[in-house]
C-alpha positions as CSV (number, residue, x, y, z in Angstrom):
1,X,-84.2,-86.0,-115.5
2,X,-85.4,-89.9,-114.3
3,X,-85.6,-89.8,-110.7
4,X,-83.2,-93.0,-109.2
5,X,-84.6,-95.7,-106.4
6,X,-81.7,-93.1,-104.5
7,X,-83.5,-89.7,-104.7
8,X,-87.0,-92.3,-104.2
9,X,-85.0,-93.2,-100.6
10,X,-84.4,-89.9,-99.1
11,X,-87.7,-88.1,-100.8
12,X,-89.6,-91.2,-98.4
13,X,-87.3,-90.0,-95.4
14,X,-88.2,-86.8,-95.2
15,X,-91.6,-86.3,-96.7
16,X,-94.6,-87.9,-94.8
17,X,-97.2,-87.8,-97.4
18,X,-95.1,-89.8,-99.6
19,X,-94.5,-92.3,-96.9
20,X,-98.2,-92.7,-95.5
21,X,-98.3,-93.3,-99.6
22,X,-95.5,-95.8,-99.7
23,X,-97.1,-97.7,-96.4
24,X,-100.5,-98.0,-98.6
25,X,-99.1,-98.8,-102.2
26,X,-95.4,-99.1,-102.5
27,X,-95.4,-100.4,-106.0
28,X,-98.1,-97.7,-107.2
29,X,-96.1,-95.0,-105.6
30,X,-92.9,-96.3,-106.5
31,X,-94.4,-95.7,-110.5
32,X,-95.6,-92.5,-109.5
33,X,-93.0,-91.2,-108.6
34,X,-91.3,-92.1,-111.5
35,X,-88.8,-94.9,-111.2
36,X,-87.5,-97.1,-114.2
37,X,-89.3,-100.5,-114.6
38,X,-86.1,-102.4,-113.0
39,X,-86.4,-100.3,-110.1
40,X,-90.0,-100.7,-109.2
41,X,-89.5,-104.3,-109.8
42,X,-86.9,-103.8,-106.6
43,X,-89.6,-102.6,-104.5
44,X,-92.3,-104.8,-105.9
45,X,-89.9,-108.1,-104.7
46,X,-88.4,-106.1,-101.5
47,X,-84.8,-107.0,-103.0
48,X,-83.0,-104.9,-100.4
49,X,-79.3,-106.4,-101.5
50,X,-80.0,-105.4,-105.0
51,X,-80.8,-101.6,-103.7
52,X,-77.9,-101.6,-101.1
53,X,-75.8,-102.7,-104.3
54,X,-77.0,-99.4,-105.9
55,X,-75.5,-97.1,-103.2
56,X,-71.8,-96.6,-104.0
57,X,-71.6,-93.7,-101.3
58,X,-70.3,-95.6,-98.3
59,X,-70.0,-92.5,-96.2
60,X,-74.2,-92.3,-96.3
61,X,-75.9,-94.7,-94.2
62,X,-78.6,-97.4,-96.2
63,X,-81.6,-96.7,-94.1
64,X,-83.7,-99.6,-95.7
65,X,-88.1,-99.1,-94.9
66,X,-90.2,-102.0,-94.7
67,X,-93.7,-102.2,-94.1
């Protein structure tokens, strides 16, 4: 199964490797991980309305992570 920019989200939150990662390359670690081409290209152009668009969950906060 794809991973989603989602599970990409909370996997950041609560692993530190993966952040320290993210904080070097987010766009090489965003591929790594294995997120579709449209959502790399989120994190590539920092489109955070586009990615709170994607979260239909309103009972989860959007923690958003810029660097």
């Amino acid at each position: 199964m794809a991973k989603s920019i989602q599970d990409f989200l909370v996997e950041l939150d609560t692993n530190s490797k993966l952040m320290e990662a993210y904080k070097s390359a987010p766009v090489a670690t965003a591929k790594k991980y294995g997120l579709s081409d449209n959502e790399v290209k989120i994190v590539e152009d920092q489109n955070w309305d586009e990615l709170s668009k994607r979260f239909d969950d309103t009972s989860k906060t959007i923690r958003v992570i810029s660097y």
